[in-house]
CHARMM internal coordinates of N, CA and C (Angstrom, degrees):
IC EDIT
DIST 1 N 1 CA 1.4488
DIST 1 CA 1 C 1.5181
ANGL 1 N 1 CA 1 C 109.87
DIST 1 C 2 N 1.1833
ANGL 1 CA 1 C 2 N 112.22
DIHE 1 N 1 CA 1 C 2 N -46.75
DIST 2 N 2 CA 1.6035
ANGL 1 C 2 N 2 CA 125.02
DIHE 1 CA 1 C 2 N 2 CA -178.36
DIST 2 CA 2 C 1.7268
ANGL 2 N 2 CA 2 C 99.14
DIHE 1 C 2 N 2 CA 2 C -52.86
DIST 2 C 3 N 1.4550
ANGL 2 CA 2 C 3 N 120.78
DIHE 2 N 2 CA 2 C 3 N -60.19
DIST 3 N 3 CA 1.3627
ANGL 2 C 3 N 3 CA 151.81
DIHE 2 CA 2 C 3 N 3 CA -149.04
DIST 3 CA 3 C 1.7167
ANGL 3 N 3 CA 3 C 80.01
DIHE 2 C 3 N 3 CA 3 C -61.20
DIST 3 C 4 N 1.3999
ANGL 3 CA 3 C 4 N 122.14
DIHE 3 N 3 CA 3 C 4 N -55.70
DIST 4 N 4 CA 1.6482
ANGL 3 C 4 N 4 CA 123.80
DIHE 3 CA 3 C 4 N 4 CA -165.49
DIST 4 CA 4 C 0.9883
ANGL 4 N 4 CA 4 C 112.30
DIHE 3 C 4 N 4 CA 4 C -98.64
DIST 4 C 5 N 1.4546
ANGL 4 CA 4 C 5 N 134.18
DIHE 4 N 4 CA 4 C 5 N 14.90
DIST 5 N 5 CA 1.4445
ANGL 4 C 5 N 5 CA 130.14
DIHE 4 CA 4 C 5 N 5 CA 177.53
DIST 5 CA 5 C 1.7125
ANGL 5 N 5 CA 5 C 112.02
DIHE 4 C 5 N 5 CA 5 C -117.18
DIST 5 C 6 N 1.5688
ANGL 5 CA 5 C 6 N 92.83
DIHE 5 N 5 CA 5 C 6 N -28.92
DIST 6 N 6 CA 1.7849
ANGL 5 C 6 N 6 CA 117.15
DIHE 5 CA 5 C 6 N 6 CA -171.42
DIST 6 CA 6 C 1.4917
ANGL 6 N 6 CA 6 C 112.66
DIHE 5 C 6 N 6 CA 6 C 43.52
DIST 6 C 7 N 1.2198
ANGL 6 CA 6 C 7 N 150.93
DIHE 6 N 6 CA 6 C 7 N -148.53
DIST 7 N 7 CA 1.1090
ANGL 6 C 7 N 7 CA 172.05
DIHE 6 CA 6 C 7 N 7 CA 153.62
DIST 7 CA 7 C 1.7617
ANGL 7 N 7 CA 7 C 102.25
DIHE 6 C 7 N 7 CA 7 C 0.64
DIST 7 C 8 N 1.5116
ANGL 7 CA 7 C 8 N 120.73
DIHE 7 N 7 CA 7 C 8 N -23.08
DIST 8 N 8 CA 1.3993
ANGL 7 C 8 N 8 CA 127.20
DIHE 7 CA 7 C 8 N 8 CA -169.30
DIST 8 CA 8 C 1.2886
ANGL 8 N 8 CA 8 C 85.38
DIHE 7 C 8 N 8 CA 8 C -100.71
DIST 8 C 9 N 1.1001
ANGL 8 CA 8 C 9 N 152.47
DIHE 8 N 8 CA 8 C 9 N 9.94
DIST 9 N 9 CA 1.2052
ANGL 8 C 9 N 9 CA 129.30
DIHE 8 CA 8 C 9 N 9 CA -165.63
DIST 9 CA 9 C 1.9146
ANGL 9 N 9 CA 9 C 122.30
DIHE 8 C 9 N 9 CA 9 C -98.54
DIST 9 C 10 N 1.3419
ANGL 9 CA 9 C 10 N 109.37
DIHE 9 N 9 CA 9 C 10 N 119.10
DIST 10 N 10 CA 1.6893
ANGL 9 C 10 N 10 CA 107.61
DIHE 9 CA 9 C 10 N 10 CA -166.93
DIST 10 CA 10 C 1.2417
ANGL 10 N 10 CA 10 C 112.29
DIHE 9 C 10 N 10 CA 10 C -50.14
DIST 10 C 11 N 1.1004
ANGL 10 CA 10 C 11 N 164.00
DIHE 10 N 10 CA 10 C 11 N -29.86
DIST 11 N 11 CA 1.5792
ANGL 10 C 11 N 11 CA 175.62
DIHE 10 CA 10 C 11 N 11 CA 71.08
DIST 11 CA 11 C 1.2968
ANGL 11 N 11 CA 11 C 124.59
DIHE 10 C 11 N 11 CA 11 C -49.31
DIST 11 C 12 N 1.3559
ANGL 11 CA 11 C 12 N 91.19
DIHE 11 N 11 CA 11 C 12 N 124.98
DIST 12 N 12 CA 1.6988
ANGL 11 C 12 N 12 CA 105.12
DIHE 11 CA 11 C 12 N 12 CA -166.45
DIST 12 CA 12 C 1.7159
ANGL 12 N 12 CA 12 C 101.38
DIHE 11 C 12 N 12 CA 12 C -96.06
DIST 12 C 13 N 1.5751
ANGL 12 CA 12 C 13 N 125.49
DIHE 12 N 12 CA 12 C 13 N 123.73
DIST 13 N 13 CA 0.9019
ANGL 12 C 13 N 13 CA 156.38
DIHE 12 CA 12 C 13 N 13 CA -130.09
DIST 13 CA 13 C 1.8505
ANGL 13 N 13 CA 13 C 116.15
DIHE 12 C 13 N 13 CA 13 C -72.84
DIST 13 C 14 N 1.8771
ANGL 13 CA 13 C 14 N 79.05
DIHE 13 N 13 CA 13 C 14 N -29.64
DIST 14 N 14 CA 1.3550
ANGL 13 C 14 N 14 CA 107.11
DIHE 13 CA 13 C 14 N 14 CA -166.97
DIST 14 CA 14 C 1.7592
ANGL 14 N 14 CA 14 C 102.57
DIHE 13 C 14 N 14 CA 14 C -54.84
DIST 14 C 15 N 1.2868
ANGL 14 CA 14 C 15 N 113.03
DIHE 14 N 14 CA 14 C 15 N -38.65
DIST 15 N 15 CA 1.6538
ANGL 14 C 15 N 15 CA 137.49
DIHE 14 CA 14 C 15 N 15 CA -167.34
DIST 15 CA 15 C 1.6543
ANGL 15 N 15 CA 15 C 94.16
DIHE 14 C 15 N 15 CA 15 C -44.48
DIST 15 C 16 N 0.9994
ANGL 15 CA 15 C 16 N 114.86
DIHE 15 N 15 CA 15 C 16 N -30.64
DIST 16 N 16 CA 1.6101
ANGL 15 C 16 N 16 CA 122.57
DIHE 15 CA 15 C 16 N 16 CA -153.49
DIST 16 CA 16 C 1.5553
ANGL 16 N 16 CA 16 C 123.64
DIHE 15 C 16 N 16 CA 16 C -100.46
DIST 16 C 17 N 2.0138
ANGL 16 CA 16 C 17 N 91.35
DIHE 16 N 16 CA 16 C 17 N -3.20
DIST 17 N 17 CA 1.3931
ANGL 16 C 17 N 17 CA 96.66
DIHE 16 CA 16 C 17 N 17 CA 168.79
DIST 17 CA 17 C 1.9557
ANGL 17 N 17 CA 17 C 103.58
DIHE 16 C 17 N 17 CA 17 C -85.32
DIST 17 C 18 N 1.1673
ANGL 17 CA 17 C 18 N 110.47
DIHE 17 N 17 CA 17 C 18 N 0.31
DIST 18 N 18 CA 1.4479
ANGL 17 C 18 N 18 CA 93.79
DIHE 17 CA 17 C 18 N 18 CA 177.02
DIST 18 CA 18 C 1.3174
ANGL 18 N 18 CA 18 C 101.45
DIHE 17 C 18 N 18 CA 18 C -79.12
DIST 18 C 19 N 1.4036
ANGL 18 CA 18 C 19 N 136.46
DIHE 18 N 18 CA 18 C 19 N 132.07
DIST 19 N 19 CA 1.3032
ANGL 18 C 19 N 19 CA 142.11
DIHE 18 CA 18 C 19 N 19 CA 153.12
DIST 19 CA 19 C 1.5055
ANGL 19 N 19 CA 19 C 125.64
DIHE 18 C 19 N 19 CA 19 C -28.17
DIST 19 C 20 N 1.6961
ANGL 19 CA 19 C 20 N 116.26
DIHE 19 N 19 CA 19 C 20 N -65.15
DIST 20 N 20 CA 1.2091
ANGL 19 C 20 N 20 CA 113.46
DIHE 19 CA 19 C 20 N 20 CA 166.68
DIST 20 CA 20 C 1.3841
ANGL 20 N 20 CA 20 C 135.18
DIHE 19 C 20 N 20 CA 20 C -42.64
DIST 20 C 21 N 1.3358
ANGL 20 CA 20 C 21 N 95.79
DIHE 20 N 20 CA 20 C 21 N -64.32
DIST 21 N 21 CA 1.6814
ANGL 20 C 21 N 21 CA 112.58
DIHE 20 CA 20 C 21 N 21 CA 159.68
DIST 21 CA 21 C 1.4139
ANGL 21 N 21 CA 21 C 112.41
DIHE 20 C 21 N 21 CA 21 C -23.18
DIST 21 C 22 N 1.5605
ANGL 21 CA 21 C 22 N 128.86
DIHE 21 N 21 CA 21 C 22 N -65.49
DIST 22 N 22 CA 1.1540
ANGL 21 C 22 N 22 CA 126.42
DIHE 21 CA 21 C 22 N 22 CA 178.25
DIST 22 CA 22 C 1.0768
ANGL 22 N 22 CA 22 C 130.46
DIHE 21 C 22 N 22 CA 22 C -90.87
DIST 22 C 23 N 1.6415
ANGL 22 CA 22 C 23 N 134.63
DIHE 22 N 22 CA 22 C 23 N -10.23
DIST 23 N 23 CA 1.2401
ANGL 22 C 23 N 23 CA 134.26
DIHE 22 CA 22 C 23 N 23 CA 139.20
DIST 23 CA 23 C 1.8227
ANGL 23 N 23 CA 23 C 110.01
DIHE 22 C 23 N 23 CA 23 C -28.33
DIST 23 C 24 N 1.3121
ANGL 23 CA 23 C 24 N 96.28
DIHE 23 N 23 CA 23 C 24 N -64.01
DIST 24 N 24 CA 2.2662
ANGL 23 C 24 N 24 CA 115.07
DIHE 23 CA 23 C 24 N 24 CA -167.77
DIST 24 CA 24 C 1.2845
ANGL 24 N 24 CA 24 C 91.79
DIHE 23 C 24 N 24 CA 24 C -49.96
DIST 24 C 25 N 1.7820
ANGL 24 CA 24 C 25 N 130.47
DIHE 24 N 24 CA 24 C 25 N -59.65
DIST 25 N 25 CA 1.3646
ANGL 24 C 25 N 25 CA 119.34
DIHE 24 CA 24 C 25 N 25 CA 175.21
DIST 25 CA 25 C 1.4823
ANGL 25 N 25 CA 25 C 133.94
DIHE 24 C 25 N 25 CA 25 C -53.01
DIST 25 C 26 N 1.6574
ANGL 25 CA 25 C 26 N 109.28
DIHE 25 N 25 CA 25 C 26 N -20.54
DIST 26 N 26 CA 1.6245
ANGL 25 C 26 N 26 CA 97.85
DIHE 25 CA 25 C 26 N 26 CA -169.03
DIST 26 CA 26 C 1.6470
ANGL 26 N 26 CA 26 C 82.92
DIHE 25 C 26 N 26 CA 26 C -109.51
DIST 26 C 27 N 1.2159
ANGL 26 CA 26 C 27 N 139.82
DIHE 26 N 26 CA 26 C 27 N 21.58
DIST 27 N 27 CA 1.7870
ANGL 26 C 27 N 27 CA 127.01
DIHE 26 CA 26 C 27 N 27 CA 158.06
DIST 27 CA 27 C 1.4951
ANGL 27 N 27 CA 27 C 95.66
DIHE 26 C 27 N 27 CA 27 C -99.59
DIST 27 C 28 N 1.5714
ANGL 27 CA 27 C 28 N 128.09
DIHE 27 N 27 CA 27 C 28 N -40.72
DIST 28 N 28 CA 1.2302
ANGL 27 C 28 N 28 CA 123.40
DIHE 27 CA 27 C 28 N 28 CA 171.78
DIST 28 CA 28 C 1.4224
ANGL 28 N 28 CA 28 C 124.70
DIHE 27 C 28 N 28 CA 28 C -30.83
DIST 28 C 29 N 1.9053
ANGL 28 CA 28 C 29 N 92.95
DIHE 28 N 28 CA 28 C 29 N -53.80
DIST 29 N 29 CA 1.5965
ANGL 28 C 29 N 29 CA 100.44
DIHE 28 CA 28 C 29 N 29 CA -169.65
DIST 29 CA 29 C 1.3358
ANGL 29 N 29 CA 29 C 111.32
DIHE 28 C 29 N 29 CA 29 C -79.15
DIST 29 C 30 N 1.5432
ANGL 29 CA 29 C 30 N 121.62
DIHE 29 N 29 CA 29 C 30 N -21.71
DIST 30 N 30 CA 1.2346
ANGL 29 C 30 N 30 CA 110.92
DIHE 29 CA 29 C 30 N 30 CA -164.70
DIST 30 CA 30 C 1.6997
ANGL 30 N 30 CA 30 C 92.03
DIHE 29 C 30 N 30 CA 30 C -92.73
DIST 30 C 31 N 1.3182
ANGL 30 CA 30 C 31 N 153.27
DIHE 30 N 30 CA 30 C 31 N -32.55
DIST 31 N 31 CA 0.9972
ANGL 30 C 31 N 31 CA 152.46
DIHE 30 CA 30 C 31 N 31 CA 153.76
DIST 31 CA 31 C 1.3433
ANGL 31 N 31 CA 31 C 126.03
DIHE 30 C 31 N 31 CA 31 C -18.49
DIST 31 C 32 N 1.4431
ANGL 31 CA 31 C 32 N 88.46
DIHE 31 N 31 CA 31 C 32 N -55.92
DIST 32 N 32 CA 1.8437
ANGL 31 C 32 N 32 CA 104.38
DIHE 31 CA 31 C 32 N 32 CA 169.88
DIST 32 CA 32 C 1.0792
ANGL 32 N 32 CA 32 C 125.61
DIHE 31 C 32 N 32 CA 32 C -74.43
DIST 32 C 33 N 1.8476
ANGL 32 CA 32 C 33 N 112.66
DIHE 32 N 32 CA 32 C 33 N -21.07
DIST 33 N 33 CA 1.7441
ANGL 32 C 33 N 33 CA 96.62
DIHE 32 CA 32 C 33 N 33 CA 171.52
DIST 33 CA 33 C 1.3912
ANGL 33 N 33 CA 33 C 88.20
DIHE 32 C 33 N 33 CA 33 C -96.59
DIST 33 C 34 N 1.1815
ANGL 33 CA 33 C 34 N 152.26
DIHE 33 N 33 CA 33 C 34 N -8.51
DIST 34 N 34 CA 1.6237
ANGL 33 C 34 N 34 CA 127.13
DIHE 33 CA 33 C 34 N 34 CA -175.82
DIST 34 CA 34 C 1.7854
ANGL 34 N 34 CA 34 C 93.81
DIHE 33 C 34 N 34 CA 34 C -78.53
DIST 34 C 35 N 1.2726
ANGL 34 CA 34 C 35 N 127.43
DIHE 34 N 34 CA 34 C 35 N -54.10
DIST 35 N 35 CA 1.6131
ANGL 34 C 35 N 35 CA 97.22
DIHE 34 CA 34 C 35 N 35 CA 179.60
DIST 35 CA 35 C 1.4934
ANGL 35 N 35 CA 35 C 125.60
DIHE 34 C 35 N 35 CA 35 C -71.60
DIST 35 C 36 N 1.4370
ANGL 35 CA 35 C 36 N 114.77
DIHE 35 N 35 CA 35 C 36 N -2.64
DIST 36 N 36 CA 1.5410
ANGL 35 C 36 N 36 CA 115.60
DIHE 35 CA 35 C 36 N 36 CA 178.15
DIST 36 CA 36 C 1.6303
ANGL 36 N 36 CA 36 C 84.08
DIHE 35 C 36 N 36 CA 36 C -88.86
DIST 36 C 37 N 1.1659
ANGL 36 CA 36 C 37 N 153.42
DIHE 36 N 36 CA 36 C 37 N -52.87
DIST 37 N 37 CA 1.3559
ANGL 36 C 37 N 37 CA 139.07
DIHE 36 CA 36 C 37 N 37 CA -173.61
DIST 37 CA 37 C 1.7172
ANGL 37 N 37 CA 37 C 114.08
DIHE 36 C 37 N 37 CA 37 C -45.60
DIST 37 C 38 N 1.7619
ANGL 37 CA 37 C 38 N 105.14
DIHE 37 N 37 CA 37 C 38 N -46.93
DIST 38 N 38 CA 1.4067
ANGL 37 C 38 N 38 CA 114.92
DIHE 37 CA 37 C 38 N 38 CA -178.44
DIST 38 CA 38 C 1.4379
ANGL 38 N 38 CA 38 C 96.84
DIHE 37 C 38 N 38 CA 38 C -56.62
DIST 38 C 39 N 1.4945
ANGL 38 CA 38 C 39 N 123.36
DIHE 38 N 38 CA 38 C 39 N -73.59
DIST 39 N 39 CA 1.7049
ANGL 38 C 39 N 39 CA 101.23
DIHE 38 CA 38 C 39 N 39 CA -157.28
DIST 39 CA 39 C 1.1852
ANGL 39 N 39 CA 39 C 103.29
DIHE 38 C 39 N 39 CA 39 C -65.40
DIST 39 C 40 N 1.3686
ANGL 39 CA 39 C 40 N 160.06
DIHE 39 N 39 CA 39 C 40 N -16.10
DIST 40 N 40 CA 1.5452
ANGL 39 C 40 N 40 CA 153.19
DIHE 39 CA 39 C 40 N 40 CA 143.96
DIST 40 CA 40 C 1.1900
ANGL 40 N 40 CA 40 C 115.60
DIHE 39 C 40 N 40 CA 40 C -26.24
DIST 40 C 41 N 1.2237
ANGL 40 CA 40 C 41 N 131.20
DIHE 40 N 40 CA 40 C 41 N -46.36
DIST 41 N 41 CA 1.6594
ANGL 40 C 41 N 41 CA 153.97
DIHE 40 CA 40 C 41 N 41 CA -156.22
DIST 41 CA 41 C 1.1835
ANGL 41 N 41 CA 41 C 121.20
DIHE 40 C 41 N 41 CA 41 C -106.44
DIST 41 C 42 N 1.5086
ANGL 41 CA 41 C 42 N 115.56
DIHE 41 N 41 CA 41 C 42 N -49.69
DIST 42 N 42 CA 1.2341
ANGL 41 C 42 N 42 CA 114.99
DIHE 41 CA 41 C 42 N 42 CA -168.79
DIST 42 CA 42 C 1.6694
ANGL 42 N 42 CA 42 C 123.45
DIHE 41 C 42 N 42 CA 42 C -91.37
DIST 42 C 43 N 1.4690
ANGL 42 CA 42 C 43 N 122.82
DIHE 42 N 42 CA 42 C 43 N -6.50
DIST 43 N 43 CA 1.5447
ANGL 42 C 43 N 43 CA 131.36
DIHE 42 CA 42 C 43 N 43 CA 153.88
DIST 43 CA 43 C 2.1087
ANGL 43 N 43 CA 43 C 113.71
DIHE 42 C 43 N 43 CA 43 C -65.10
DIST 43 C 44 N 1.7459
ANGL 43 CA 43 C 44 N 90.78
DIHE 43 N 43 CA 43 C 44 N -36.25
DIST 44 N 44 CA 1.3904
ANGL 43 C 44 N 44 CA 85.95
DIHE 43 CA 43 C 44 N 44 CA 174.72
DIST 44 CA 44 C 1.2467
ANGL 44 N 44 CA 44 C 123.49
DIHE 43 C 44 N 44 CA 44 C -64.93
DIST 44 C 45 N 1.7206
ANGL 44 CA 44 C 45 N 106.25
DIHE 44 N 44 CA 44 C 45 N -39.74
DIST 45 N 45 CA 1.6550
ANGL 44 C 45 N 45 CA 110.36
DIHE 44 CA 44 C 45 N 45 CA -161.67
DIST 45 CA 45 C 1.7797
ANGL 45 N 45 CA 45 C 105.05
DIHE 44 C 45 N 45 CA 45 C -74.50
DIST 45 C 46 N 1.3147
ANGL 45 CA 45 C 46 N 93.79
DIHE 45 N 45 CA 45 C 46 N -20.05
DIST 46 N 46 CA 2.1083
ANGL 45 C 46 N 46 CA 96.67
DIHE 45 CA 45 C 46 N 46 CA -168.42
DIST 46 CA 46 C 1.9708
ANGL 46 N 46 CA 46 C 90.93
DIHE 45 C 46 N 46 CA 46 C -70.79
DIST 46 C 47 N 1.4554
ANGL 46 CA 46 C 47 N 102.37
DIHE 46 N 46 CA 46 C 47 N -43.70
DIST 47 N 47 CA 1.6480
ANGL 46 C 47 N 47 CA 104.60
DIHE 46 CA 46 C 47 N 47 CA -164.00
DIST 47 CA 47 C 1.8065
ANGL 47 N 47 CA 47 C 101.60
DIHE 46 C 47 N 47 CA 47 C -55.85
DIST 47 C 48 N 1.3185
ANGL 47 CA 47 C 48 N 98.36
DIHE 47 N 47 CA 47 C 48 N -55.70
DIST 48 N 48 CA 1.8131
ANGL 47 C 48 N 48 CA 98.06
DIHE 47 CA 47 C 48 N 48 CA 178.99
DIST 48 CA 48 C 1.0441
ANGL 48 N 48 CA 48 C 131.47
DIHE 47 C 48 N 48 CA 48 C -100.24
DIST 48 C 49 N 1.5419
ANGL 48 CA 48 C 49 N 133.49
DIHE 48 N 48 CA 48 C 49 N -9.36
DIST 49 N 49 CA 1.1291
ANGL 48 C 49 N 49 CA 126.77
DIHE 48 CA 48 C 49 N 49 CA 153.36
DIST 49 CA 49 C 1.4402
ANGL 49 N 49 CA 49 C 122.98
DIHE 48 C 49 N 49 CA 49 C -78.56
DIST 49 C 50 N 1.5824
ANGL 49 CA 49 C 50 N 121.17
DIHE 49 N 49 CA 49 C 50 N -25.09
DIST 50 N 50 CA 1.4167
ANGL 49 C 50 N 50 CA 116.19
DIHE 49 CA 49 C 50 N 50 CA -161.13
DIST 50 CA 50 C 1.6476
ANGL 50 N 50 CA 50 C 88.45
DIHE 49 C 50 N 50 CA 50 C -129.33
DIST 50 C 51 N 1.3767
ANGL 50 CA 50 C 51 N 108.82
DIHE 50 N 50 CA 50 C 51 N 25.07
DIST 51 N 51 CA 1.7353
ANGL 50 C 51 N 51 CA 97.38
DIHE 50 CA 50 C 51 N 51 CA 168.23
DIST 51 CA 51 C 1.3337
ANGL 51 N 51 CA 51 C 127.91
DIHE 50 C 51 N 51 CA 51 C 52.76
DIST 51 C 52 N 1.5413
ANGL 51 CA 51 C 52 N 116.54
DIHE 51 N 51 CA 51 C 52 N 21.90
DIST 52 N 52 CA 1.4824
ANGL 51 C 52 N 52 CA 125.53
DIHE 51 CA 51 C 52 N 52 CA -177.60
DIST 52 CA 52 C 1.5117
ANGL 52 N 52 CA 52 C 108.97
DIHE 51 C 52 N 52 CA 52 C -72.59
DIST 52 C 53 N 1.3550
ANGL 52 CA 52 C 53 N 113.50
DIHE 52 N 52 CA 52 C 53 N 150.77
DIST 53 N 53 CA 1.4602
ANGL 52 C 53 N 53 CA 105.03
DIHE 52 CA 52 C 53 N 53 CA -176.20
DIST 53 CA 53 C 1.5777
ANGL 53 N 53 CA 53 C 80.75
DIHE 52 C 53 N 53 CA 53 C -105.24
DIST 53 C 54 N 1.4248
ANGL 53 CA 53 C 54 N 100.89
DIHE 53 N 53 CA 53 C 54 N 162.03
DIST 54 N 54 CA 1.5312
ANGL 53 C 54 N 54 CA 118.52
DIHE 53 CA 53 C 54 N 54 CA 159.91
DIST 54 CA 54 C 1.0119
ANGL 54 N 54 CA 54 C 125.76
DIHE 53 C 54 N 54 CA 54 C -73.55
DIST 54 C 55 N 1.4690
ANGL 54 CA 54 C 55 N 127.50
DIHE 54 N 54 CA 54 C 55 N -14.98
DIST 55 N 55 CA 1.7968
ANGL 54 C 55 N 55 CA 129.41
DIHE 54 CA 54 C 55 N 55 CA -169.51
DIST 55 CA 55 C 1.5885
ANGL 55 N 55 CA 55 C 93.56
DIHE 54 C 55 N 55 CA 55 C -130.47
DIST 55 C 56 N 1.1018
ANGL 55 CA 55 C 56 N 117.78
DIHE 55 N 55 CA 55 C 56 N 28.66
DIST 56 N 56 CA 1.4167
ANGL 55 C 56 N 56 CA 93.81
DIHE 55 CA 55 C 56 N 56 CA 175.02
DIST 56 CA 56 C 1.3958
ANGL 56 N 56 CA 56 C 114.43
DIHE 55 C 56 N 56 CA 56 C -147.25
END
COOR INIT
IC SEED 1 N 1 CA 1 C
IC BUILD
């Protein structure tokens, strides 16, 4: 991506040979989709598994 964008490129790739650096990003990302999954998930599961009404 870097290689075809050159000089335009939003983050340059190199950043990512530090270990830490990219460890912090892939708990970040996976962090962020497990609570973007929860509020996705978890209004559904209360409505049909635990019989919650929505208006009440």
């Amino acid at each position: 991506m870097e290689a075809a964008l050159g000089e335009a490129a939003p983050i340059p790739l190199r950043i990512f040979a530090n270990r830490t650096l990219t460890l912090g990003v892939v708990i970040s990302f996976v962090v962020g989709a497990g609570m973007f999954g929860e509020i996705l998930l978890l209004p559904q599961y209360l409505q049909r598994a635990r019989c919650w009404a929505v208006c009440s």
